[in-house]
C-alpha positions in Angstrom: 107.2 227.0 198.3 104.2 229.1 197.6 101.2 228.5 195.3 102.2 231.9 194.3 106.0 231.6 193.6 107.2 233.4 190.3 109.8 230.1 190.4 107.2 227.2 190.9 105.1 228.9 188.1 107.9 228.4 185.9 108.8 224.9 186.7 105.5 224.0 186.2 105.0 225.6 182.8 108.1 223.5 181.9 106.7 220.8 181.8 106.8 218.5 178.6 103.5 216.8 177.2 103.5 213.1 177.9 104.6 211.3 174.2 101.6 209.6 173.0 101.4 205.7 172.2 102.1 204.8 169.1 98.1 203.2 167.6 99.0 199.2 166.9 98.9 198.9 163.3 95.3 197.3 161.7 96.0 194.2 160.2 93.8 192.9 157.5 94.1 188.5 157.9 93.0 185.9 156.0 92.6 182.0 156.1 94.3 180.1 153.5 95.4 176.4 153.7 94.4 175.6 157.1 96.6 179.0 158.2 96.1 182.6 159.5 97.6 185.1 156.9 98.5 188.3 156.8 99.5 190.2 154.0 103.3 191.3 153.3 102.2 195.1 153.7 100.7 194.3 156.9 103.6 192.6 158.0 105.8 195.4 157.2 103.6 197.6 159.1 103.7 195.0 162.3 107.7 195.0 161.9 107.9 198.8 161.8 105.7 198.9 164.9 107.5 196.9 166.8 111.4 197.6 165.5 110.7 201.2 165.3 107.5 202.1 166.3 108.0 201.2 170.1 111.6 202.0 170.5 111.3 205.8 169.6 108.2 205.9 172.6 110.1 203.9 175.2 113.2 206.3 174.2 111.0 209.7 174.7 109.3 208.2 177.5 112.0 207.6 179.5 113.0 211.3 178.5 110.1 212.7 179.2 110.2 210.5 182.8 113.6 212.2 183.5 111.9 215.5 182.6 109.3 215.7 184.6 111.9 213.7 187.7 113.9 216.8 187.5 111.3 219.5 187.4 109.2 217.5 190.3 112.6 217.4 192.9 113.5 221.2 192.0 109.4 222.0 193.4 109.9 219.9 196.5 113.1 221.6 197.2 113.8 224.7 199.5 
Protein backbone atom coordinates (compact mmCIF):
# COMPACT_ATOMS: atom_id res chain seq x y z
CA UNK A 1 0.00 0.00 0.00
CA UNK A 2 1.23 3.33 -0.78
CA UNK A 3 2.29 6.31 1.46
CA UNK A 4 -0.02 8.02 -0.80
CA UNK A 5 -3.21 5.80 -0.84
CA UNK A 6 -6.59 7.77 -0.57
CA UNK A 7 -7.54 4.35 1.60
CA UNK A 8 -4.56 4.23 4.08
CA UNK A 9 -5.08 8.09 4.59
CA UNK A 10 -8.41 7.31 5.82
CA UNK A 11 -7.67 4.42 8.07
CA UNK A 12 -5.20 6.31 9.60
CA UNK A 13 -7.31 9.40 10.26
CA UNK A 14 -9.57 6.84 11.99
CA UNK A 15 -7.81 6.35 14.49
CA UNK A 16 -9.20 6.91 18.13
CA UNK A 17 -7.16 9.00 20.83
CA UNK A 18 -5.72 6.63 23.48
CA UNK A 19 -8.29 7.02 26.84
CA UNK A 20 -6.31 8.73 29.38
CA UNK A 21 -5.53 7.23 32.98
CA UNK A 22 -7.69 8.18 35.36
CA UNK A 23 -5.15 10.65 38.11
CA UNK A 24 -5.11 8.45 41.64
CA UNK A 25 -7.21 10.36 43.96
CA UNK A 26 -5.01 12.75 46.64
CA UNK A 27 -5.57 11.51 49.97
CA UNK A 28 -5.23 13.80 52.85
CA UNK A 29 -3.89 11.09 56.13
CA UNK A 30 -3.62 11.50 59.52
CA UNK A 31 -2.11 9.71 62.62
CA UNK A 32 -4.44 9.05 65.43
CA UNK A 33 -4.14 6.32 68.06
CA UNK A 34 -1.11 4.57 66.99
CA UNK A 35 -3.06 4.34 63.26
CA UNK A 36 -2.88 5.77 59.68
CA UNK A 37 -6.21 7.60 58.93
CA UNK A 38 -7.83 8.78 56.20
CA UNK A 39 -10.84 10.70 56.10
CA UNK A 40 -14.39 9.29 55.01
CA UNK A 41 -14.42 11.68 51.93
CA UNK A 42 -11.08 10.45 50.98
CA UNK A 43 -12.20 7.10 51.24
CA UNK A 44 -15.07 7.54 49.09
CA UNK A 45 -12.88 9.02 46.62
CA UNK A 46 -10.35 5.87 46.86
CA UNK A 47 -13.54 3.52 46.48
CA UNK A 48 -14.83 5.40 43.43
CA UNK A 49 -11.25 5.13 41.89
CA UNK A 50 -10.98 1.81 42.16
CA UNK A 51 -14.82 0.47 41.68
CA UNK A 52 -15.45 2.87 39.00
CA UNK A 53 -12.73 4.85 38.24
CA UNK A 54 -10.52 1.90 36.80
CA UNK A 55 -13.18 -0.18 35.30
CA UNK A 56 -14.59 2.46 32.85
CA UNK A 57 -10.47 2.75 31.53
CA UNK A 58 -9.79 -0.88 31.31
CA UNK A 59 -13.33 -1.07 29.48
CA UNK A 60 -12.33 1.83 26.82
CA UNK A 61 -8.95 0.56 26.66
CA UNK A 62 -9.58 -2.62 25.65
CA UNK A 63 -12.05 -0.76 23.04
CA UNK A 64 -9.73 1.41 21.96
CA UNK A 65 -7.13 -1.82 21.65
CA UNK A 66 -9.65 -3.50 19.35
CA UNK A 67 -9.85 -0.17 17.51
CA UNK A 68 -6.76 0.44 16.65
CA UNK A 69 -6.32 -3.94 16.04
CA UNK A 70 -8.73 -3.54 13.40
CA UNK A 71 -7.58 -0.42 11.68
CA UNK A 72 -3.74 -1.69 11.92
CA UNK A 73 -4.73 -5.43 10.01
CA UNK A 74 -6.98 -3.54 7.33
CA UNK A 75 -3.30 -1.27 6.49
CA UNK A 76 -1.26 -4.44 6.38
CA UNK A 77 -3.64 -6.01 4.05
CA UNK A 78 -3.66 -6.14 0.13
Amino acid sequence: MEENDPYRQVLVSMAPEAPTIPVFPALNWTYQNGLYCIAEADADALLDYGENALPLFAHRYGQYQRQIRIILDALAGP
